[in-house]
C-alpha positions in Angstrom: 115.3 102.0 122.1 114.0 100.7 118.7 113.6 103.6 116.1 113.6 103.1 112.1 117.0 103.7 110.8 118.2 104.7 107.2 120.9 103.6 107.1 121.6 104.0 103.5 119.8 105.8 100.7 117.9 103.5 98.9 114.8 103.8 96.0 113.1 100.5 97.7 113.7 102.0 101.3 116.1 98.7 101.3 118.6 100.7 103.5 116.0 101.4 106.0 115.0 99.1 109.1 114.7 98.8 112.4 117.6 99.3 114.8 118.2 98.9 118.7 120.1 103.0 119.1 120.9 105.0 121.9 118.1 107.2 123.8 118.9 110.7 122.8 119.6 113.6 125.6 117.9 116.8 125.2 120.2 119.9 124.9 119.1 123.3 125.7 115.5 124.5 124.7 114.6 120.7 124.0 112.3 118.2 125.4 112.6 114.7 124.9 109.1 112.9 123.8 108.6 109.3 124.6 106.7 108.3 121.4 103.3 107.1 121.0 102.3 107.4 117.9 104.2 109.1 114.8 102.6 110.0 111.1 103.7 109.2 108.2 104.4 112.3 105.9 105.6 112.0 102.2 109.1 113.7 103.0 109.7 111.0 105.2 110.0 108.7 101.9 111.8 111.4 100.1 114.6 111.6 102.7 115.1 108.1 103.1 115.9 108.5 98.9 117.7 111.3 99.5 115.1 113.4 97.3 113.9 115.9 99.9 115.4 119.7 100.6 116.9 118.5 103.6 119.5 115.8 103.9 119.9 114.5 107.5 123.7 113.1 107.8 123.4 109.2 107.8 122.2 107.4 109.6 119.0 109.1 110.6 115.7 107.9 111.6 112.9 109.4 109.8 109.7 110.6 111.3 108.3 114.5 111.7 104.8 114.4 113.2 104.6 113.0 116.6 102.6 112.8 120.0 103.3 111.4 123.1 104.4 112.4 126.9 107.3 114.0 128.1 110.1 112.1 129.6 112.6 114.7 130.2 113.3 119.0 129.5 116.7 120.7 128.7 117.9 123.4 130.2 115.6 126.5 129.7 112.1 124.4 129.3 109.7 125.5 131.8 106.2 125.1 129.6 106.3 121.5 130.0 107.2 118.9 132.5 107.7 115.4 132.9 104.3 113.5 132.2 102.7 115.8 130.1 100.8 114.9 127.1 102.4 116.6 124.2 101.9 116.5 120.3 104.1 118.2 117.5 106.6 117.9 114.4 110.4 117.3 114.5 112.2 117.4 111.1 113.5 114.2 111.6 113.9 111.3 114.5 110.1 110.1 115.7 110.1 107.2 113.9 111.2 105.9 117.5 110.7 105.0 121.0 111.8 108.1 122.0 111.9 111.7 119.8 114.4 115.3 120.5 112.2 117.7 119.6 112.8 122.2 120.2 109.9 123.1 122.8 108.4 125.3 120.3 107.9 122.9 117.8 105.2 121.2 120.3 101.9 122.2 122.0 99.7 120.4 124.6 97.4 117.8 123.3 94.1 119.2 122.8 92.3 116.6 125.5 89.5 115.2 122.6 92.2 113.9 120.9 93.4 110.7 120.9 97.8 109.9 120.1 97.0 108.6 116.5 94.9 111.8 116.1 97.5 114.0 117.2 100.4 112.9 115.6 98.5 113.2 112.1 98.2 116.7 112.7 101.0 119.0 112.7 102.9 118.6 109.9 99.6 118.4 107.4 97.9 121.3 109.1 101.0 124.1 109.5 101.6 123.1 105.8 97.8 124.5 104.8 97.7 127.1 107.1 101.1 128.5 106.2 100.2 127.8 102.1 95.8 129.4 102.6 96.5 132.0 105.1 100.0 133.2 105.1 101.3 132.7 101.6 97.5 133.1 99.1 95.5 135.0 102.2 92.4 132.8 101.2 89.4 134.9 101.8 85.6 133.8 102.3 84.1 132.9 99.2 87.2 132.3 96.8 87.2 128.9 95.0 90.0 126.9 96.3 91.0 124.0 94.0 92.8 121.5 96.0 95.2 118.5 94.4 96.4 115.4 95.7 93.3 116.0 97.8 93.2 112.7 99.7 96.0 112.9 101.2 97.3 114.6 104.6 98.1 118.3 103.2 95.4 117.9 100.8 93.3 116.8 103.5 94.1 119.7 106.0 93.8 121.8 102.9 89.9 121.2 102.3 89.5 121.2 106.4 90.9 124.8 106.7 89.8 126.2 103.7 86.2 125.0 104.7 86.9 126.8 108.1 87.9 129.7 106.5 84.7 130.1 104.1 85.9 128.8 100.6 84.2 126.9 98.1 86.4 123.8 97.6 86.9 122.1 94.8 88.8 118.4 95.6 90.8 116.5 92.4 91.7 112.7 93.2 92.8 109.9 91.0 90.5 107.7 92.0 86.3 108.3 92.0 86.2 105.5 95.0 87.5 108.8 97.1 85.0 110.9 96.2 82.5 110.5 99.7 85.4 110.6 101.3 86.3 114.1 100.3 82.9 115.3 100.2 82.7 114.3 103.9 85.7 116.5 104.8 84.3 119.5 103.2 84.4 119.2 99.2 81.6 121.2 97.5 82.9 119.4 93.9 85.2 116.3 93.4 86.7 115.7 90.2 88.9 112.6 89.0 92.1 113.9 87.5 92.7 111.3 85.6 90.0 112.8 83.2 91.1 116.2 82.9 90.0 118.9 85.3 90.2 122.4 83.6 87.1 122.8 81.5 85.0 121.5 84.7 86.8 124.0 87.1 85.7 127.0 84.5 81.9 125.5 84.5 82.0 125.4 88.2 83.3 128.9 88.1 81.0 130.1 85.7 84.3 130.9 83.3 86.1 132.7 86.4 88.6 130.0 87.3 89.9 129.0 90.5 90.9 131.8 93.2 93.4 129.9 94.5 95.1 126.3 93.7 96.6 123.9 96.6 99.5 122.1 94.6 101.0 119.2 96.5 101.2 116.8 93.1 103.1 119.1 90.5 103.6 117.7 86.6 100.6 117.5 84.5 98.0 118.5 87.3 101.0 121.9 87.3 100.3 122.7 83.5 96.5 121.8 83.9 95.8 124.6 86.4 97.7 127.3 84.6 95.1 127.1 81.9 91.8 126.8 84.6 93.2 129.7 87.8 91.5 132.8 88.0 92.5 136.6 87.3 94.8 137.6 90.2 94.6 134.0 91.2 97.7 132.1 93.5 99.1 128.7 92.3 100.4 127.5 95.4 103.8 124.8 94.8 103.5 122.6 97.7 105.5 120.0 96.0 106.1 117.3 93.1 104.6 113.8 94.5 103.6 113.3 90.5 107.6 113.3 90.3 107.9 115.5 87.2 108.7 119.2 88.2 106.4 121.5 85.8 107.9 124.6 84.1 105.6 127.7 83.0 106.1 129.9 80.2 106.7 133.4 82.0 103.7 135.0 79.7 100.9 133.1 81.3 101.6 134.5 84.3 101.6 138.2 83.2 98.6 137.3 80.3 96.5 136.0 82.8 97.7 137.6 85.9 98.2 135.1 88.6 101.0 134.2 91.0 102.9 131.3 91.6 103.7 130.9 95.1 106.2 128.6 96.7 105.4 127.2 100.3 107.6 125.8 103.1 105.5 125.8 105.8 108.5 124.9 108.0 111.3 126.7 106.5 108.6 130.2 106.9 108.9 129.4 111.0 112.5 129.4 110.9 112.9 132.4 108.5 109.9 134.3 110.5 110.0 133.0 114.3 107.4 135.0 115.8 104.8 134.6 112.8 105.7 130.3 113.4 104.9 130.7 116.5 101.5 132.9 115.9 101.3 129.6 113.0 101.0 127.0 115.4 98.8 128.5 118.2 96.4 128.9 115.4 96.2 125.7 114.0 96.0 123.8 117.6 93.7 126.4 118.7 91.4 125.0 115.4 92.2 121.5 117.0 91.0 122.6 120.8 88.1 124.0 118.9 86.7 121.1 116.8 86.7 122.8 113.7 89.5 120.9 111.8 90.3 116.9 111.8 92.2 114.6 109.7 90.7 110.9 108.8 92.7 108.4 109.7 93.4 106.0 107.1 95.5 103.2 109.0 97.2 102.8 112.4 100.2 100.5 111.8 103.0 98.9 114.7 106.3 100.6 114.1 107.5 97.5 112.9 105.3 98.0 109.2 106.8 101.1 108.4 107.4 100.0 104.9 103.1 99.2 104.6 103.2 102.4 105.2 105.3 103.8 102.7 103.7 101.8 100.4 100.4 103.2 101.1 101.3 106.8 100.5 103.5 106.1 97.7 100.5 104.3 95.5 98.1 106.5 96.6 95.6 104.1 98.7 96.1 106.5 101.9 92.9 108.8 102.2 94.0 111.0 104.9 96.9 109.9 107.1 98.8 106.6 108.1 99.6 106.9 111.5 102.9 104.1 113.4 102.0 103.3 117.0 105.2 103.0 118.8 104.0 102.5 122.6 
């Protein structure tokens, strides 16, 4: 089968290209997707860098979110069967013809979605669930400030915090994104570029923001220690700015907030039945109509590195989806 192949860590993705490889076999517990279509995620870039948490042995072919039909079960599988129409996440390997992934990482494809719609979903949406419900228990008529808001998390973040009754306040780089964000559920939009805190307090009428969704880290970090409410929750989604922030341990206990870290995965593994609960309720959102993801591109495997390139300057709003077959 063709699959994308890194080869070798590499800051250009140089050591990364398309491969003829072996089909894989499922082992017990899995089921082996044949791959439609696969999104893009930003870890994807990070492991093929070598700059994520986890560090598949090389070589590895990158890819989490995927949707497509069953080819084969392991031993143990009897919720699916050959043929049926499946979408999920792996941590690694659907950048391919043909994907491994545990049975409970997947769920049946809600029917009024298409494969490109399905395979943006996953990853994006477990990541805002586990960060609003789980980790800050966003509640109906806290202000959620969401970062990095045109991308896929940041995306999913404004969908479910609109489904769960928050007023949603959306940063981006770039005012051309604006619409875009007020269409998926943005009360405000703010560019970052010009600063963001003293608008968030005149939004908030000096209050602050309940709760912020943190997927860009550095200065937009710093910025929303000095503009997060009383008892508020700074949730760390991660550092796509590429500078790690630090905070002086008194701002915390000054202003009494919490800084929350959030592995929407890692949570599933630690806490098995609460993944579980995790995933029925974000596809059960999907069956329902009440969350969606734009898509920003659909691209042949073969233009992986477009891409990359369009998450890694920004130009994605919402998710880049590969179409494999």
């Amino acid at each position: 089968m063709r699959a994308v192949v890194c080869g070798r860590l590499s800051e250009d993705f140089s050591g990364t290209a398309i491969r003829d490889v072996a089909l894989p076999e499922p082992g017990p517990g899995d089921v082996l997707v044949q791959v439609r279509a696969a999104g893009i995620n930003f870890p994807d870039l990070l492991m093929c860098r070598g700059g994520y948490q986890l560090k598949p042995p090389l070589p590895f072919t990158p890819g989490m979110d995927v949707a497509g039909t069953v080819a084969a079960v392991g031993p143990g599988v009897t919720e699916f069967g050959f043929g049926d129409a499946v979408a999920g996440s792996a941590r690694f390997g659907s950048f391919a013809g043909f994907v491994r992934v545990p049975a409970g990482q997947l769920r049946p494809k809600p029917p009024g979605m298409s494969d490109t719609e399905a395979a943006a979903y996953q990853v994006a949406y477990l990541t805002a669930y586990v960060a609003l419900v789980r980790r800050a228990a966003l509640q109906p008529g806290e202000t959620l400030l969401v970062h990095g808001a045109s991308g896929g998390a940041g995306m999913a973040a404004i969908g479910l915090g609109k489904a769960l009754g928050a007023r949603i306040i959306a940063t981006t780089g770039s005012s051309t994104k604006a619409a875009a964000l007020e269409a998926a559920g943005a009360g405000h939009v703010l560019e970052i570029g010009e600063g963001f805190r003293e608008s968030v307090k005149d939004l908030t009428d000096g209050r602050g923001a309940d709760v912020v969704f943190d997927p860009v880290g550095g200065d937009a970090f710093d910025e929303s220690v000095r503009c997060i409410a009383f008892d508020g929750r700074l949730l760390v989604i991660g550092f796509t700015s590429g500078r790690i922030a630090d905070v002086a341990t008194n701002m915390p206990l000054i202003k009494g907030f919490s800084v929350v870290g959030v592995r929407a995965g890692e949570y599933g593994r630690r806490f098995p039945e609460r993944g579980r609960e995790n995933l029925d309720a974000i596809w059960a959102l999907a069956q329902e109509g009440k969350t969606g993801m734009p898509i920003h591109a659909e691209l042949p495997l073969e233009d992986f590195r477009d891409g990359f390139a369009m998450l890694e300057k920004r130009e994605a709003v919402g998710r880049v989806v590969l179409k494999v077959s």
